[in-house]
C-alpha positions as a printed NumPy array, in Angstrom:
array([[ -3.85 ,   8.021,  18.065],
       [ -1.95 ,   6.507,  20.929],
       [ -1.78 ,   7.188,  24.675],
       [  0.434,   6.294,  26.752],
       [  0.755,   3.449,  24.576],
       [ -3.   ,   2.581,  24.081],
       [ -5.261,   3.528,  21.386],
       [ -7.627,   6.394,  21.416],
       [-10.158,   5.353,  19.225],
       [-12.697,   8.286,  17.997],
       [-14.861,   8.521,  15.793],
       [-13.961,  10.989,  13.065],
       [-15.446,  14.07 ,  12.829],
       [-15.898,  17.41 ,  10.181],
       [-15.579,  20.334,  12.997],
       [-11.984,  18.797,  14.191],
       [-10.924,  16.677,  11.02 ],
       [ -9.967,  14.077,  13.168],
       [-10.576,  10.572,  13.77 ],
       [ -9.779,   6.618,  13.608],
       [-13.047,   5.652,  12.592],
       [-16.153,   6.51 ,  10.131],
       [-19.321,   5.077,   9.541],
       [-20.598,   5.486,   5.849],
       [-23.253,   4.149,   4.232],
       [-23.096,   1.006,   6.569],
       [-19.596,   0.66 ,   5.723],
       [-16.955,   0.931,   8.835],
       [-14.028,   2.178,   8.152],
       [-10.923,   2.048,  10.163],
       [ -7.967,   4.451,   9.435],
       [ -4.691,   3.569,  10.65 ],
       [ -1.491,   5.673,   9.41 ],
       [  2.582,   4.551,   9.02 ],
       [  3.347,   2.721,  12.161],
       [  6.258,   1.631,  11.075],
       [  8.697,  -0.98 ,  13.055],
       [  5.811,  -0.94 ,  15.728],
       [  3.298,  -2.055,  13.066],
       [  2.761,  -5.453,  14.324],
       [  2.428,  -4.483,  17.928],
       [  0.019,  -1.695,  17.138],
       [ -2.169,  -3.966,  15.053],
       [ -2.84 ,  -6.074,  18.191],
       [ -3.448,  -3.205,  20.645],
       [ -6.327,  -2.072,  18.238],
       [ -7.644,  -5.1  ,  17.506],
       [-10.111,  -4.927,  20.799],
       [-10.69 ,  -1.842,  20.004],
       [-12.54 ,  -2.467,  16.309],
       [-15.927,  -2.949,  16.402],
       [-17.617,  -4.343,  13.727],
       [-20.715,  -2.052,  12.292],
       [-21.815,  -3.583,   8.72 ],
       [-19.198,  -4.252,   6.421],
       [-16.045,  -3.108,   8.191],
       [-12.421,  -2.162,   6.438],
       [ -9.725,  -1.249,   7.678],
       [ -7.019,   1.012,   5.604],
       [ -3.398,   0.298,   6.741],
       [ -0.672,   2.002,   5.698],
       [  1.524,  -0.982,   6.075],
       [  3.964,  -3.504,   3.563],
       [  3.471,  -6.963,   4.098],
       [  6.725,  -8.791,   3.776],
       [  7.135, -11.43 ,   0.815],
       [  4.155,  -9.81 ,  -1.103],
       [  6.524,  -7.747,  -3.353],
       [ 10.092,  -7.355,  -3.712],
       [ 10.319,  -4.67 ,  -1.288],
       [ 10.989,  -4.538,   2.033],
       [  7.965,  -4.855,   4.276],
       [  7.194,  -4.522,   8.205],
       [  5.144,  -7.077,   9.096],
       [  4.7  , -10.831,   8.146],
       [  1.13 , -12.489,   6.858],
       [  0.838, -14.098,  10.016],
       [  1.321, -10.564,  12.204],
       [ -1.357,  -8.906,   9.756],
       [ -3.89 , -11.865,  10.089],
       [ -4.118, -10.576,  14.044],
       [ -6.89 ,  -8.346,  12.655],
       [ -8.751, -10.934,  10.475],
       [-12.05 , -11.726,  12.64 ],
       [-12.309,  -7.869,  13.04 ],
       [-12.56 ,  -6.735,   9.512],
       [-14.224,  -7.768,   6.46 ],
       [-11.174,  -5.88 ,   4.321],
       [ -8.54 ,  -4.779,   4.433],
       [ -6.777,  -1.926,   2.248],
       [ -3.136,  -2.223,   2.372],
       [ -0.83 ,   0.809,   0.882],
       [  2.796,   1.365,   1.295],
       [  4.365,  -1.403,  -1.345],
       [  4.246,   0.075,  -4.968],
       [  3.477,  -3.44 ,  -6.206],
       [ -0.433,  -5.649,  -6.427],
       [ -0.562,  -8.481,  -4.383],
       [ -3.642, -10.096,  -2.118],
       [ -3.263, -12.247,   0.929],
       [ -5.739, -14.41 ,   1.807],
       [ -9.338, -13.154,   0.726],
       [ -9.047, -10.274,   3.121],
       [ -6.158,  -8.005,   2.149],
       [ -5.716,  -6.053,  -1.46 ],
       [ -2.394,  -4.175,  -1.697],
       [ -3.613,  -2.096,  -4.995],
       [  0.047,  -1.216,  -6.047],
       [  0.338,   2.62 ,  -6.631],
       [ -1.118,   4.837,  -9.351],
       [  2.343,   5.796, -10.611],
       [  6.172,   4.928, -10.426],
       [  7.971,   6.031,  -7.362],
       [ 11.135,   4.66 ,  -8.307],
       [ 11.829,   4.218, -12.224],
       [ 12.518,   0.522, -11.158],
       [  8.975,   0.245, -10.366],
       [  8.827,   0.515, -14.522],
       [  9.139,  -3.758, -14.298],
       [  5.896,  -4.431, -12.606],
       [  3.732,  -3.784, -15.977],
       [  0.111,  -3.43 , -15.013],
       [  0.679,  -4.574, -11.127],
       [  0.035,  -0.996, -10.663],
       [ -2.929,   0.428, -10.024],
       [ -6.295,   0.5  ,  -8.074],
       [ -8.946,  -1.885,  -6.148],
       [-12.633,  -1.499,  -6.854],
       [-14.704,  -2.989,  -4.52 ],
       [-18.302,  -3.934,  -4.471],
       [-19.987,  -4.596,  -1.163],
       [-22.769,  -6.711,  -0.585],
       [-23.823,  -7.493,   3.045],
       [-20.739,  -8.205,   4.526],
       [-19.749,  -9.941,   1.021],
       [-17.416,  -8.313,  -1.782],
       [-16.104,  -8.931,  -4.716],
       [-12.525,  -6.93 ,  -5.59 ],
       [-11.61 ,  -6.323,  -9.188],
       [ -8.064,  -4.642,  -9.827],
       [ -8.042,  -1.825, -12.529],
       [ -4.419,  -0.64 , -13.808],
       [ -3.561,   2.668, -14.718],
       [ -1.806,   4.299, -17.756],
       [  1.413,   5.506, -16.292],
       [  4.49 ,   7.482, -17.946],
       [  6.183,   5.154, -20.056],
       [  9.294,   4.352, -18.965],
       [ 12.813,   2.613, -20.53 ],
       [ 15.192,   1.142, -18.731],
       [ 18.328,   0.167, -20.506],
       [ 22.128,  -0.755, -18.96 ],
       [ 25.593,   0.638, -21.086],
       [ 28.91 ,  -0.443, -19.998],
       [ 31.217,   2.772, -18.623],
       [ 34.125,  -0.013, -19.001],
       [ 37.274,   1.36 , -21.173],
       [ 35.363,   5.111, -21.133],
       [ 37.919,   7.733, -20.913],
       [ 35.203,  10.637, -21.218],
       [ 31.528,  11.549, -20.999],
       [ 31.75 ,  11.727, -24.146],
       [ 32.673,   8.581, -25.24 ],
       [ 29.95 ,   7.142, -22.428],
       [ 27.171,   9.536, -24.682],
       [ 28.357,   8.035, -27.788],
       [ 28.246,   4.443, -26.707],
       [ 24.556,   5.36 , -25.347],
       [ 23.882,   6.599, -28.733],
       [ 23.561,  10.216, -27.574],
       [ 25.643,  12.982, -29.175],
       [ 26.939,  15.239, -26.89 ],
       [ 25.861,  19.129, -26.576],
       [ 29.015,  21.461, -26.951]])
């Protein structure tokens, strides 16, 4: 949460369900949501604010751009603000795997948002991490998704649907 343009750190709680901040099983974790165009700016307004307890992530809901083909909001060098406050950091918002650095795992999405996505083969998927100390070791796992086919036909000289169906090798329901 922001205030008046400053962050309101909290530690997160059950009886309100509300939080930036959790300490589990001497793991710190940091939760930070979409923050958009602001993303960079935000990052260093928290970064006082994070205080190291154990091995401390922090999950951003952020692209990083030139990590994937799509369009990100904030450059390596605007993400490393954060480095010397975390040991990790879990990136989500690009449907593609990618790491920068030894610090940030982007895991890639469990499933196709777009049927594009179909061309990353197994850069899909999930991060599991093993912590030792302040140590860890990240091994990606991909996931089974639907199976998808994409193919291009030519509309050019096609008078009808029907003649598009029957160069796509469909036949046409009457």
């Amino acid at each position: 949460d922001f205030n008046a343009g400053q962050p309101d750190m909290k530690e997160w709680t059950d009886s309100d369900r509300r939080g930036n901040w959790l300490d589990l099983g001497g793991v710190r974790i940091y939760g930070a949501g979409w923050f958009g165009a602001s993303t960079a700016k935000r990052l260093e307004l928290l970064k006082p604010h994070m205080v190291r307890n154990g091995f401390t992530i922090l999950m951003l809901h952020a692209g990083v751009t030139g990590m994937a083909e799509e369009f990100g909001m904030i450059g390596p060098d605007q993400l490393a603000v954060i480095r010397d406050s975390v040991d990790y950091v879990a990136l989500g918002h690009m449907h593609k795997k990618y790491v920068i650095g030894d610090y940030a795992y982007n895991p890639g999405a469990l499933e196709n948002w777009d049927i594009a996505e179909a061309r990353y083969g197994d850069e899909k998927g999930y991060w599991l991490v093993e912590v030792t100390g302040r140590r860890f070791r990240a091994t990606h796992h991909p996931v089974r998704r639907r199976h998808v086919h994409l193919a291009t036909q030519s509309c050019a000289g096609a008078t009808t649907v029907q003649a598009i169906l029957e160069g796509i090798g469909v036949a046409a329901k009457s």
